[in-house]
C-alpha positions in Angstrom: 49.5 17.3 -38.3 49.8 13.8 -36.8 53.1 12.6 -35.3 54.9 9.7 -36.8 54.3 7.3 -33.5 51.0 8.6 -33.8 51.0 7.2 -37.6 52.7 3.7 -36.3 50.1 3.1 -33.6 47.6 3.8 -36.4 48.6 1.5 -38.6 49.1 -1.6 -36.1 45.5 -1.0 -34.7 44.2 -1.0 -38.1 45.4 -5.1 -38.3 43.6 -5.8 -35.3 40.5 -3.4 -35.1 38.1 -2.4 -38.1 39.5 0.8 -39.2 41.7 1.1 -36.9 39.2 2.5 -34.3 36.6 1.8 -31.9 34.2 4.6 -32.9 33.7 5.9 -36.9 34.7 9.5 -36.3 38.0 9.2 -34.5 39.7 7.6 -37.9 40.1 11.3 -39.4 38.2 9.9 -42.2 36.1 13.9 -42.8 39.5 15.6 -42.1 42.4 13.8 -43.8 45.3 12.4 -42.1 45.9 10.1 -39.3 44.1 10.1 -36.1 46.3 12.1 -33.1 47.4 9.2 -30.5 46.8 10.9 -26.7 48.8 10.1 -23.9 47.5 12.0 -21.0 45.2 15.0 -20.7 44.8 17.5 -17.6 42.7 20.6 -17.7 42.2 22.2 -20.8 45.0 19.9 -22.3 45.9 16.4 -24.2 49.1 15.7 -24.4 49.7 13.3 -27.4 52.1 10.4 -27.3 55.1 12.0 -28.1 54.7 14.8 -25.9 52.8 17.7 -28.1 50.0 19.6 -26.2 46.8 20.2 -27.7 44.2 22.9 -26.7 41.3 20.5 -26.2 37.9 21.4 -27.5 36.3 18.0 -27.7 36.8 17.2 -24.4 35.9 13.3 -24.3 32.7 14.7 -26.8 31.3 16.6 -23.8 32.0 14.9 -20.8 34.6 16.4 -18.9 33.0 19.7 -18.5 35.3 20.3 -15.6 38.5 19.9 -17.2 40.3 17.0 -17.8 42.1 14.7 -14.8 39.7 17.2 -12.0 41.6 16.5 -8.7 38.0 15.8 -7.1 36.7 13.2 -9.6 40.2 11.8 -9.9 40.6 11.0 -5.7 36.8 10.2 -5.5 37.4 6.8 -8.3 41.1 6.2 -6.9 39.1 5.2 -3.6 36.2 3.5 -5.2 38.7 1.5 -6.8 40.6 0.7 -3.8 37.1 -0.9 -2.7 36.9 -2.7 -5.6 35.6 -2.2 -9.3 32.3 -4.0 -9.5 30.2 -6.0 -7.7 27.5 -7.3 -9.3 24.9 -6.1 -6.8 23.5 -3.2 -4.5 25.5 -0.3 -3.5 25.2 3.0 -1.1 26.6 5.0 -4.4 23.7 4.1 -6.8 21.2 5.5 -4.6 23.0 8.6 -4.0 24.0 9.4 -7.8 20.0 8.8 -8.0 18.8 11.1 -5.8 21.4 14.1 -7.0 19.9 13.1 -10.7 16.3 13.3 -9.3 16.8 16.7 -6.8 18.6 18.8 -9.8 16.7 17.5 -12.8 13.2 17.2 -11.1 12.5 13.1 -12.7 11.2 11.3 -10.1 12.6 8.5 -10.6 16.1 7.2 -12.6 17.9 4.2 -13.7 21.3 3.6 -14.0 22.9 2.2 -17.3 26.6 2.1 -19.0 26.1 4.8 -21.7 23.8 7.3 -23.6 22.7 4.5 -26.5 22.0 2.3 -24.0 19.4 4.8 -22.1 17.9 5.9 -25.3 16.8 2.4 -26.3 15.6 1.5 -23.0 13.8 4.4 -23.0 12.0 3.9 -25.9 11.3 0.4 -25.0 10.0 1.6 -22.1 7.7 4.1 -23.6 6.5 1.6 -26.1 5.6 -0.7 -23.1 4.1 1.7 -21.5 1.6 3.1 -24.5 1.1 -0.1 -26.0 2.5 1.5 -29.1 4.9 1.1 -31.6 5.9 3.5 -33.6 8.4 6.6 -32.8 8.8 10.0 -33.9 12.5 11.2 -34.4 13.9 14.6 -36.0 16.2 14.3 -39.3 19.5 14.9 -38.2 18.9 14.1 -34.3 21.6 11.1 -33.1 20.4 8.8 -30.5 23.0 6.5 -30.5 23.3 3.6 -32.1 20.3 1.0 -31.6 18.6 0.0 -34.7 14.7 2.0 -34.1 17.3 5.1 -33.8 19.9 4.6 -37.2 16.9 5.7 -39.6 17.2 8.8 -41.6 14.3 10.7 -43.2 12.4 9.7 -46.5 10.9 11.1 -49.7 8.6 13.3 -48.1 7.2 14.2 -44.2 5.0 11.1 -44.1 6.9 8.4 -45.1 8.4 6.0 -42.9 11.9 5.7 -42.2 14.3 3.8 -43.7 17.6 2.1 -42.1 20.3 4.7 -42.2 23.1 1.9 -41.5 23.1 -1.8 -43.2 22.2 -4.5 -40.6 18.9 -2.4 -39.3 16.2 -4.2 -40.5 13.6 -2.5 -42.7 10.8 -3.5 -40.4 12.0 -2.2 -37.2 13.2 1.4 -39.3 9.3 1.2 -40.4 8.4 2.3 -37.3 10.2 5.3 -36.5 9.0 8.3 -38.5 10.9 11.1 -39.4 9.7 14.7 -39.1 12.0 18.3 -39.5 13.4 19.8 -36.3 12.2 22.9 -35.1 9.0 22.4 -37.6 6.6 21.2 -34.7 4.1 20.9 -38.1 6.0 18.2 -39.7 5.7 16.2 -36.6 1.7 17.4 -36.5 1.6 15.9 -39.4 3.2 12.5 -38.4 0.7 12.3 -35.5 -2.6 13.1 -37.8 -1.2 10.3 -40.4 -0.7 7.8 -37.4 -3.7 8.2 -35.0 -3.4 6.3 -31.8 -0.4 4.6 -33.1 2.4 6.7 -32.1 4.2 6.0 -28.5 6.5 8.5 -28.0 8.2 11.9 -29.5 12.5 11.5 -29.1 14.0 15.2 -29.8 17.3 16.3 -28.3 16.4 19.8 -26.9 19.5 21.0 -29.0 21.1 19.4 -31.8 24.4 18.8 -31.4 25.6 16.8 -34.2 24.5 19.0 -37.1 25.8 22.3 -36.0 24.5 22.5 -32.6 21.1 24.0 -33.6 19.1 25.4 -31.1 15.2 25.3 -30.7 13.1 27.9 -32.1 10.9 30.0 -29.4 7.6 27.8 -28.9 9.1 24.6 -30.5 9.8 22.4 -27.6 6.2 23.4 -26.2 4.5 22.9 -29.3 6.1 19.5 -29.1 4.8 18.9 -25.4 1.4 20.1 -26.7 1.6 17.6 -29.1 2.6 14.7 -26.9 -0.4 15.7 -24.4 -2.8 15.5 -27.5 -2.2 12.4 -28.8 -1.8 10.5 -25.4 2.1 10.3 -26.8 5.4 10.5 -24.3 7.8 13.3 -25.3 11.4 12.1 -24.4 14.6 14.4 -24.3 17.7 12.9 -25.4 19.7 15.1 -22.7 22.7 13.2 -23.4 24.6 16.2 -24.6 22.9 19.1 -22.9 21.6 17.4 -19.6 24.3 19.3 -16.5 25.9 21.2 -19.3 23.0 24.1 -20.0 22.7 24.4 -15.8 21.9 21.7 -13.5 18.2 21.2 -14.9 19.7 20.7 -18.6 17.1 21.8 -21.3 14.0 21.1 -18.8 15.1 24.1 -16.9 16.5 26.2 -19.5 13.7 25.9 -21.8 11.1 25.5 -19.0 9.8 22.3 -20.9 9.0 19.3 -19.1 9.6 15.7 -20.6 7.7 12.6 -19.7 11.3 10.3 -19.9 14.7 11.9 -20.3 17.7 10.1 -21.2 21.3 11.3 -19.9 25.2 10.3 -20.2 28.4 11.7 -21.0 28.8 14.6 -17.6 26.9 12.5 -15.5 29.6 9.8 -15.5 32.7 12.5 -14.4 34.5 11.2 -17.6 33.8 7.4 -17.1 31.1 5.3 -19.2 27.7 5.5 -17.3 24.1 6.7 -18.7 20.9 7.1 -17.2 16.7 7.3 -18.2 14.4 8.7 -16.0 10.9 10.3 -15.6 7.4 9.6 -14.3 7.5 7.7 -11.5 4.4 6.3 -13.4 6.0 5.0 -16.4 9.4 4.1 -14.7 7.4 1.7 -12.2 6.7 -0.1 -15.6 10.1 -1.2 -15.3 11.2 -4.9 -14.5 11.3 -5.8 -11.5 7.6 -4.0 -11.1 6.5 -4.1 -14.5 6.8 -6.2 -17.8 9.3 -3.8 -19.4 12.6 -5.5 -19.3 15.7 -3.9 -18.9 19.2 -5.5 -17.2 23.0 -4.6 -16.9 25.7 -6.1 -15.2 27.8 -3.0 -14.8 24.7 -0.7 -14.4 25.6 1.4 -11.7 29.0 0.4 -11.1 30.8 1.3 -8.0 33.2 3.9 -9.2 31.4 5.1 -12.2 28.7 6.3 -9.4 31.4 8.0 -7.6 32.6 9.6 -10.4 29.6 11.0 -11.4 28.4 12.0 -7.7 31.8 14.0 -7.2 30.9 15.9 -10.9 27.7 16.6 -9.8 28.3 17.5 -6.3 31.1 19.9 -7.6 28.3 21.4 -10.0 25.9 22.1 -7.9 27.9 23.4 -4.9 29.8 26.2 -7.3 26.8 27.2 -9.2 29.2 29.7 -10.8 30.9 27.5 -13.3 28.2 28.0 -15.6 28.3 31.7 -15.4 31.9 30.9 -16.3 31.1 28.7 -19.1 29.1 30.4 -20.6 30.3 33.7 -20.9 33.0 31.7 -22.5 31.1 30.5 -25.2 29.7 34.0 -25.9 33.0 35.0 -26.4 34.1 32.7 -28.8 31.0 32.3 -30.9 30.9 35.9 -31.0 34.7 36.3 -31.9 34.2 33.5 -34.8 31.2 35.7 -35.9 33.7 38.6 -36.7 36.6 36.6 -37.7 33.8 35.5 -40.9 32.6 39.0 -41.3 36.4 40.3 -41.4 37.2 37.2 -44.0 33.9 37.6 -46.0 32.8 34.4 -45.3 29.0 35.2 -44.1 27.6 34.0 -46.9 29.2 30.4 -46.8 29.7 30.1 -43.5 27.7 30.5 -40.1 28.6 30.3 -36.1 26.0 28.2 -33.7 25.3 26.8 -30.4 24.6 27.7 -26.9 25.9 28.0 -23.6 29.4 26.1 -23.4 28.5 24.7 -27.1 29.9 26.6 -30.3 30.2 25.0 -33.8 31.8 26.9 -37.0 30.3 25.6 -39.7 32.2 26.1 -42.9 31.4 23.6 -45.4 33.1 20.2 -45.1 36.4 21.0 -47.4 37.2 24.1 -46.2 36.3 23.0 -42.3 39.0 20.2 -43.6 41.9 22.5 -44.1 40.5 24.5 -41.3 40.4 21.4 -38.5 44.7 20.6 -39.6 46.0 24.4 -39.4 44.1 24.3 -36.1 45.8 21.6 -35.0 49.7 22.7 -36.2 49.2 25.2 -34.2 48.4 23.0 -31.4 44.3 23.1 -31.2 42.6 19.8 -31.3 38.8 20.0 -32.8 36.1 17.6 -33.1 37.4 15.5 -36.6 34.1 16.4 -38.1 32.4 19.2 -39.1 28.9 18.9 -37.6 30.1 18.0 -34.5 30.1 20.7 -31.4 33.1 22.2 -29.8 32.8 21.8 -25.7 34.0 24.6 -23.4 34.8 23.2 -20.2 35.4 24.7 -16.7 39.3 24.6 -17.0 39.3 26.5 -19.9 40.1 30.6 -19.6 39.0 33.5 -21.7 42.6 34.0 -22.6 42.4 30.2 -24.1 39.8 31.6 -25.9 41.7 34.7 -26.7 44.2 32.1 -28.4 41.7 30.3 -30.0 40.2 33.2 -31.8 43.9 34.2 -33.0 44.6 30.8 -34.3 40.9 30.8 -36.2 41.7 33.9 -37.8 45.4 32.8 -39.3 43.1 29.6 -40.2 40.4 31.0 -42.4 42.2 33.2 -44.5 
């Protein structure tokens, strides 16, 4: 259900901007329709632009896992701003947000950047400068964002090299990023044995979130540090998605598996565009202006990005409790979409993932399809597409989820 300013704005935008939009998924494309136009949001909430509320489950893809317009992140930017927006240099603020990062993650040291592709190629660069090695090890499935060693999909078989997943990547640079099967620490076994001494690092995100939000199996992310420690390898986590939303640690502490470089966005930045990498101070020291491994941005660290993110992460870690909170929500509802496909018959065609605050109902893209616009008629905004995660934030309350379950029933019959 899309609202006919909605549908206007829509079709302006697509004369001026490719699509229509400035990221693929939001153009409705795997869900029919037009994309929703949002106002405002607060809480739990986005308000579209002529005034219709929406339960909110995307929540800015993750970020805003305290709710939407949070009175503390709001009043910490307002006076950033007042100080002015960027400055091109130093600030107090960067080396706070970095030592937060480096007490409640345990990296040792962290570097500022403007989002979660932007970590995850610097990270890799930096690994490759590092190892004095090329090639990379990826999962199928796993996104990275968008830099070019990261669009490559899997080939004919385990071994095989990758090969661009998007047209402009350039078959050379997808050469060297290698493909093996998440949670099948063999497949990348394998990888390493057909690449001896050639491999620089290991990229996995702890838990996939853009496939169904598929968690790892027992052993597999320690099998995959095994491997790393073997082959004289890194192993980076892509904590984009889980880092500050499966605890304070992200998937280091919740899986009790250490990384050698971890990359990090979307909660970090309290809802504005930020990203980090961090690690070994070891490896990190290889960074320019100590080392030959270059890496620059003009809005890295940005004044009121930093505050932002230090008044998220400050909140976090002095009420420990949200995440009791959030994730006895998530239990509810992934549980309460179990039975709602047990009660419909769907078991066999349909399954109910994720973690913590993540949860994905996967249904099969044309039935998720009709599923995604009853939800929203009845005034429940998913992610437009089905392998994405839905994100339960801190504003959210078990009778929202209460609601939610009622709407999903009416939905999949």
């Amino acid at each position: 259900m899309t609202t006919r300013r909605s549908e206007d704005l829509f079709e302006q935008a697509k004369q001026v901007t490719p699509g229509g939009v400035n990221s693929p998924v939001r153009a409705f494309h795997a869900v029919g329709g037009n994309p929703v136009y949002i106002d405002h949001a607060d809480g739990a909430y986005l308000y579209d632009v002529e005034g219709r509320r929406y339960l909110d489950y995307v929540m800015s893809w993750g970020a805003a896992i305290l709710g939407h317009n949070d009175a503390d992140i709001r009043e910490a930017v307002i006076a950033a701003a007042g100080r002015g927006l960027s400055y091109g240099a130093n600030t107090e603020a960067e080396l706070w947000m970095a030592r937060i990062i480096t007490e409640i993650t345990g990296v040792e040291m962290v570097r500022m950047v403007n989002s979660g592709t932007e970590a995850v190629m610097s990270a890799v660069r930096l690994a490759r400068g590092f190892t004095k090695r090329d090639k990379l090890i990826k999962f199928e499935g796993g996104y990275h964002g968008h830099s070019d060693s990261m669009l490559v999909k899997a080939g004919s078989g385990a071994l095989t090299a990758g090969t661009p997943d998007s047209e402009g990547v350039p078959a050379a640079v997808a050469a060297d990023t290698l493909t093996a099967s998440y949670n099948d620490a063999a497949s990348a076994a394998k990888l390493f044995e057909a690449n001896p001494g050639q491999i620089a690092a290991l990229i996995v995100e702890p838990v996939c979130a853009n496939q169904g939000v598929i968690t790892p199996r027992e052993g597999f992310l320690a099998d995959l540090r095994a491997l790393c420690d073997q082959n004289n390898s890194l192993l980076i986590f892509d904590e984009v998605i889980t880092g500050f939303r499966l605890g304070l640690a992200g998937a280091q502490g919740a899986y009790g598996v250490k990384a050698d470089l971890v990359t990090y966005g979307k909660i970090m930045g309290g809802g504005l565009p930020v990203g980090a990498f961090g690690g070994r101070g070891d490896i990190m020291r290889c960074l320019a202006p100590l080392g030959g491994v270059y890496q620059a941005g003009t809005l890295s660290g940005n004044p009121v990005a930093m505050a932002a993110g230090m008044a998220a992460l400050t909140k976090l870690r002095r009420e420990p409790a949200i995440y009791d909170r959030l994730n006895s929500m998530g239990d509810v509802l992934r549980e309460g979409l179990r039975q709602i496909l047990k009660d419909a018959r769907l078991t066999d065609a349909a399954t109910v993932d994720g973690t913590a605050s993540l949860c994905c109902l996967f249904v099969g893209r044309e039935r998720y399809r009709a599923f995604f616009q009853k939800m929203l008629s009845r005034g429940i905004y998913l992610a437009p597409s089905q392998f994405e995660a839905m994100f339960i934030s801190a504003a959210h309350t078990m009778d929202q989820m209460r609601e939610t379950l009622e709407a999903a029933a009416w939905a999949l019959k």
